[in-house]
Backbone as JSON Lines, residues from 0, in Angstrom:
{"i":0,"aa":"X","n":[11.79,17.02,5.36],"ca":[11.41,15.68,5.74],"c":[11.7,15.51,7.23]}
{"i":1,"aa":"X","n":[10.7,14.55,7.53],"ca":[10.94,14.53,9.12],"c":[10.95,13.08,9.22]}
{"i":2,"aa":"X","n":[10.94,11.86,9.89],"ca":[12.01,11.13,10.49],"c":[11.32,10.46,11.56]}
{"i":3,"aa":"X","n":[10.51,9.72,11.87],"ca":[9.94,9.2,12.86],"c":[10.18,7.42,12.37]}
{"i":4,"aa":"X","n":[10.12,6.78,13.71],"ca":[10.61,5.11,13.68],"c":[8.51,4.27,14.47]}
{"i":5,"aa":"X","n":[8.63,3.5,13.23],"ca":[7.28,2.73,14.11],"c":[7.43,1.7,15.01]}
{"i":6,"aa":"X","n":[6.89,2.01,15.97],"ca":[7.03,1.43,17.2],"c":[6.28,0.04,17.77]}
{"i":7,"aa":"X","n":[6.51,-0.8,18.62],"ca":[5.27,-1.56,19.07],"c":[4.3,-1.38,18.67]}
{"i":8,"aa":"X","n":[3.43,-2.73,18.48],"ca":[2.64,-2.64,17.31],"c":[1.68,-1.7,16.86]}
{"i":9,"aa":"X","n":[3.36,-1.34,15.82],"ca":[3.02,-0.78,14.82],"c":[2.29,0.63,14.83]}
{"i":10,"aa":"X","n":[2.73,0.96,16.2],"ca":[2.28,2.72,16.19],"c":[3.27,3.47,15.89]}
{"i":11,"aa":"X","n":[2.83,4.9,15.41],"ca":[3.83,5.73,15.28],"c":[3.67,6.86,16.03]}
{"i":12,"aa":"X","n":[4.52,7.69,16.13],"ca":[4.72,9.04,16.91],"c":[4.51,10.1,15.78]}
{"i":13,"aa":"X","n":[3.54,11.02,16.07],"ca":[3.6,11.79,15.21],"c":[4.75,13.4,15.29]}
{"i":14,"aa":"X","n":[5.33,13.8,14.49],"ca":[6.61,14.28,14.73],"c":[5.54,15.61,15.28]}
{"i":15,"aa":"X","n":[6.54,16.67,15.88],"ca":[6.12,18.17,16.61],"c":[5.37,18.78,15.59]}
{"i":16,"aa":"X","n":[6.1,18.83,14.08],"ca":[5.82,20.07,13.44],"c":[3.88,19.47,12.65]}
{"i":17,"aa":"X","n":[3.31,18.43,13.01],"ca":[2.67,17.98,12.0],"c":[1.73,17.62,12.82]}
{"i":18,"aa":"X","n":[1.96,17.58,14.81],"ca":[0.63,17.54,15.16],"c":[-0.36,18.74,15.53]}
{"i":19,"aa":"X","n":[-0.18,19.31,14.79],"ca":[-1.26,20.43,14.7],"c":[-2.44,19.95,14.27]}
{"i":20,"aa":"X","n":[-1.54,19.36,13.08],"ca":[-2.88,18.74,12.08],"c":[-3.62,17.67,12.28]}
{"i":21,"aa":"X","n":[-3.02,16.61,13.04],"ca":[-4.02,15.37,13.32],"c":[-4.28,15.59,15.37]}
{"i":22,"aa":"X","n":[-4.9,16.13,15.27],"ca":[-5.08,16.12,16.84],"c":[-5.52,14.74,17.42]}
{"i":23,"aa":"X","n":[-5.29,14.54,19.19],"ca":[-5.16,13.5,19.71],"c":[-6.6,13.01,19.38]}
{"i":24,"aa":"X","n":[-6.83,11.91,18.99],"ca":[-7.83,11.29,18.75],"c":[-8.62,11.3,17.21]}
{"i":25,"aa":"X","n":[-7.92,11.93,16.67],"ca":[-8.37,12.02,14.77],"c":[-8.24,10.72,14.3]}
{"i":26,"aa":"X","n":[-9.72,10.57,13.53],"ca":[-9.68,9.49,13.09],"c":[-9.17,9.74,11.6]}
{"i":27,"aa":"X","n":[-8.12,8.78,11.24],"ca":[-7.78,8.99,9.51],"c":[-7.67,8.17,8.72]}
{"i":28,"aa":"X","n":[-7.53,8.34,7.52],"ca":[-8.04,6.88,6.78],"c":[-6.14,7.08,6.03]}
{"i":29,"aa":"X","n":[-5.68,5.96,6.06],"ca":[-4.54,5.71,5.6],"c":[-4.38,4.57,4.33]}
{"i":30,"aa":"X","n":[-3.74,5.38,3.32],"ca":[-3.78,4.59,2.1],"c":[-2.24,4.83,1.86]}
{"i":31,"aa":"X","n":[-1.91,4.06,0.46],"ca":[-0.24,4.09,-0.24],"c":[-0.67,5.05,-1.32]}
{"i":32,"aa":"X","n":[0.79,5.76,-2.09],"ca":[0.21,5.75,-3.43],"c":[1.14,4.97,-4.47]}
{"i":33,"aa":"X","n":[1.71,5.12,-5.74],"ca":[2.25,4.1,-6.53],"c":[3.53,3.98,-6.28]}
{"i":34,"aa":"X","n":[4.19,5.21,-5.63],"ca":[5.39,5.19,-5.16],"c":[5.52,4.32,-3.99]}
{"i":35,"aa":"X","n":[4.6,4.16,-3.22],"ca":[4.59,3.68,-1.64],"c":[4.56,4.13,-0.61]}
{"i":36,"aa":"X","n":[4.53,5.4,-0.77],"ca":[4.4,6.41,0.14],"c":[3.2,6.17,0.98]}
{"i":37,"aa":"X","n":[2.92,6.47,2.35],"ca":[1.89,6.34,2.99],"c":[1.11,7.81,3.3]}
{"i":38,"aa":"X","n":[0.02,7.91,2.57],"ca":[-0.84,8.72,2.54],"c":[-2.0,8.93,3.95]}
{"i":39,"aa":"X","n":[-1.41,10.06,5.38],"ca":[-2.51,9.83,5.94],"c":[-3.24,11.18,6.24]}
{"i":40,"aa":"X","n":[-4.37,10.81,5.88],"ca":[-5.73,12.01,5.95],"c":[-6.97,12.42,6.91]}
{"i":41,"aa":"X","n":[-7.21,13.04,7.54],"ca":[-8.36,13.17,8.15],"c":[-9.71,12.29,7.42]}
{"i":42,"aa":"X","n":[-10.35,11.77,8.28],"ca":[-11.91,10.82,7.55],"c":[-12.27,11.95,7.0]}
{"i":43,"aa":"X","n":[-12.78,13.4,7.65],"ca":[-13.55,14.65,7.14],"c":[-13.1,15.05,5.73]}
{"i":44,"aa":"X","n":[-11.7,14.93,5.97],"ca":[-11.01,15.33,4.62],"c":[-11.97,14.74,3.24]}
{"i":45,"aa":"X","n":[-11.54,13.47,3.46],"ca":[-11.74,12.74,2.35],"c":[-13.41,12.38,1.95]}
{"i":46,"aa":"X","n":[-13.95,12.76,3.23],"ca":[-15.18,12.5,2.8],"c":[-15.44,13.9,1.91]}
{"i":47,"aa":"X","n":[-15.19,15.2,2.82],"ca":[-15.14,16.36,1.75],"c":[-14.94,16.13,0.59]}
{"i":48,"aa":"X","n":[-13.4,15.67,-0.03],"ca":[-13.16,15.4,-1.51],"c":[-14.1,14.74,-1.84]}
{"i":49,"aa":"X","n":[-14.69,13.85,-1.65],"ca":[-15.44,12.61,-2.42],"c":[-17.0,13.49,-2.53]}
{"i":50,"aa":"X","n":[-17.55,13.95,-1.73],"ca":[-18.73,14.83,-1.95],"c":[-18.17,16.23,-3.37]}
{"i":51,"aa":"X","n":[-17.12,16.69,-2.91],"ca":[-16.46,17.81,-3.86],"c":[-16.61,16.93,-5.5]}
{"i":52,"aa":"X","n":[-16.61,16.03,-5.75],"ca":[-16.38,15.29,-6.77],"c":[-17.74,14.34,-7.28]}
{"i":53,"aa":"X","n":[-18.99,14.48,-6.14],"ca":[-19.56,13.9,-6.42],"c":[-20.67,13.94,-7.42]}
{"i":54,"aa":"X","n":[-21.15,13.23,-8.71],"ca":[-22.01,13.68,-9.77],"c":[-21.11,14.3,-10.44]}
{"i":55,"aa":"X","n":[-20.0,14.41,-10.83],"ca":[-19.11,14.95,-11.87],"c":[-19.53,14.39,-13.1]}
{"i":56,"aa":"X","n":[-20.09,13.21,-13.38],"ca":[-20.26,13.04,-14.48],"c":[-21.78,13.46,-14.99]}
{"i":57,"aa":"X","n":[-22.54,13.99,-14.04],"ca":[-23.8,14.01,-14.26],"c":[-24.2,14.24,-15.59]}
{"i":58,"aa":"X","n":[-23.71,15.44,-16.54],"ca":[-23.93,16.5,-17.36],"c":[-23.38,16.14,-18.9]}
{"i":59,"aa":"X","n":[-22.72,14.67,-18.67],"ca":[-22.04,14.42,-19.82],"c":[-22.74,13.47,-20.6]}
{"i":60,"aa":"X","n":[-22.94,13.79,-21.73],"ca":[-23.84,13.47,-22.68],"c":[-23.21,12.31,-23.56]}
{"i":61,"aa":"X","n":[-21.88,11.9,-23.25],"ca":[-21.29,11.28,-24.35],"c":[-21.63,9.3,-23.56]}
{"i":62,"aa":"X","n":[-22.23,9.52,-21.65],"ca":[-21.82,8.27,-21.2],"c":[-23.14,7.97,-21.24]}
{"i":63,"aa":"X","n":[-23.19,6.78,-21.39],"ca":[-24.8,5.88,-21.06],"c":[-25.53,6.47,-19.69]}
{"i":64,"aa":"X","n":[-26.72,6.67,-19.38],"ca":[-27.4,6.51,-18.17],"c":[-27.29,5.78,-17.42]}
{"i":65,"aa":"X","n":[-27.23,4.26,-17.62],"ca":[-27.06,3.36,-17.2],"c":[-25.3,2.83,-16.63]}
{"i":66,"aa":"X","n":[-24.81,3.24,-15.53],"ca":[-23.48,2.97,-15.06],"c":[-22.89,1.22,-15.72]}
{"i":67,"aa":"X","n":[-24.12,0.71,-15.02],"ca":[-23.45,-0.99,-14.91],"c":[-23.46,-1.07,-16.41]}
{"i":68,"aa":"X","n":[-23.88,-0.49,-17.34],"ca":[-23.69,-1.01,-18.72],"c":[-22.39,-0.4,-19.54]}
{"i":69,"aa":"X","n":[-21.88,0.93,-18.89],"ca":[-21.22,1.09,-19.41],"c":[-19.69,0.69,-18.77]}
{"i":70,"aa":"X","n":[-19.51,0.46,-17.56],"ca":[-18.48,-0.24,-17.23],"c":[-18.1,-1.69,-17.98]}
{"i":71,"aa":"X","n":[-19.81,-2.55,-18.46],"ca":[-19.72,-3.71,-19.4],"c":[-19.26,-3.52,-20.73]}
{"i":72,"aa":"X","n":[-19.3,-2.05,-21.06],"ca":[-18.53,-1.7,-22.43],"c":[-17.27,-1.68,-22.52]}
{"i":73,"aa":"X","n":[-16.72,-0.96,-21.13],"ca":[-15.58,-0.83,-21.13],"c":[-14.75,-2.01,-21.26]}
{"i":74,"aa":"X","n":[-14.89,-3.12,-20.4],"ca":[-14.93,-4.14,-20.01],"c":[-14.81,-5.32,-21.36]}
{"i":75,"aa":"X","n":[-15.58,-5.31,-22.3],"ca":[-15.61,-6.02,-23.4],"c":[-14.62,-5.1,-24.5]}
{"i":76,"aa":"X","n":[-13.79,-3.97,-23.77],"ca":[-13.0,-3.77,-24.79],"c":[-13.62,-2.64,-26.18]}
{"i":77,"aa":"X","n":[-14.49,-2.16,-26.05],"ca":[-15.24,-1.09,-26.99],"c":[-14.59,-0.18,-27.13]}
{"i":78,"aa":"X","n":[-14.04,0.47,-25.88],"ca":[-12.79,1.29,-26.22],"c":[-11.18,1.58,-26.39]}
{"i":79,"aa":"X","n":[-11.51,0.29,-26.62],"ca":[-9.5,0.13,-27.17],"c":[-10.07,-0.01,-28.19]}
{"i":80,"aa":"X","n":[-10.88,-1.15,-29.03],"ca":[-10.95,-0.93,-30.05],"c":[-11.35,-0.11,-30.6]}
{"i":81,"aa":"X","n":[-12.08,0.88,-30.67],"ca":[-12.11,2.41,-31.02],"c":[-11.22,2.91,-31.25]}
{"i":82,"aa":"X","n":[-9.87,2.77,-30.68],"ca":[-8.68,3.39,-30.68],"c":[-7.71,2.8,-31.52]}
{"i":83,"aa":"X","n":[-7.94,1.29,-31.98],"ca":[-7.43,0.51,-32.48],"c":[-6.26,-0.17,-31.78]}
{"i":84,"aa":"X","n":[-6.36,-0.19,-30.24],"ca":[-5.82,-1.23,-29.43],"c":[-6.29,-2.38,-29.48]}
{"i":85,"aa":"X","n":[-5.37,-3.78,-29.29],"ca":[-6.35,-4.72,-29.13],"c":[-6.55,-5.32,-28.18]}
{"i":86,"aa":"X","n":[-7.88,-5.59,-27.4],"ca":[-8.15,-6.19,-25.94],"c":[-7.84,-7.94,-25.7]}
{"i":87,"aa":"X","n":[-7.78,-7.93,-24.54],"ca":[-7.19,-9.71,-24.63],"c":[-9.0,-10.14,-23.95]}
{"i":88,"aa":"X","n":[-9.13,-10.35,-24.48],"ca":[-10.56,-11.3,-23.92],"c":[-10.52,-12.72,-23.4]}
{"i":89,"aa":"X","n":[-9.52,-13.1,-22.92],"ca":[-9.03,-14.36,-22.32],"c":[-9.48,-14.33,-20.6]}
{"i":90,"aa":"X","n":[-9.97,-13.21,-19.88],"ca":[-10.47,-13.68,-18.64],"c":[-11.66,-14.31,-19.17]}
């Protein structure tokens, strides 16, 4: 672990051993994850992953064609009850 303090607003110093990786002027997209940790990535990166991932569901025979309908399934609870959870339908 390395140890850096954020500075005037709100910049940071990036420590020795780690600017290899974001060179001066990298643009990166910075997110948390559930811990709180601050997640920061190259834009290229992540656009890579998201293309790497993209149409994953193409091939699966079990989901509707139709996206917006099946998020409305989800949504009304079709699959908890399947499972025999029960959904709160109060929004």
């Amino acid at each position: 672990m390395v140890l850096t303090k954020v500075g005037q607003k709100y910049t940071l110093s990036i420590p020795a051993p780690f600017r290899s990786l974001l060179p001066v002027g990298q643009e990166v997209a910075i997110s948390a994850d559930a811990q709180g940790r601050l997640i920061i990535a190259p834009v290229e990166q992540v656009r890579t992953l998201l293309m790497e991932t993209f149409g994953m569901w193409t091939d699966r025979t079990d989901l509707p064609t139709d996206s917006v309908e099946y998020v409305n399934e989800i949504r009304r609870g079709r699959r908890l009850d399947e499972m025999g959870a029960q959904s709160d339908d109060t929004d």
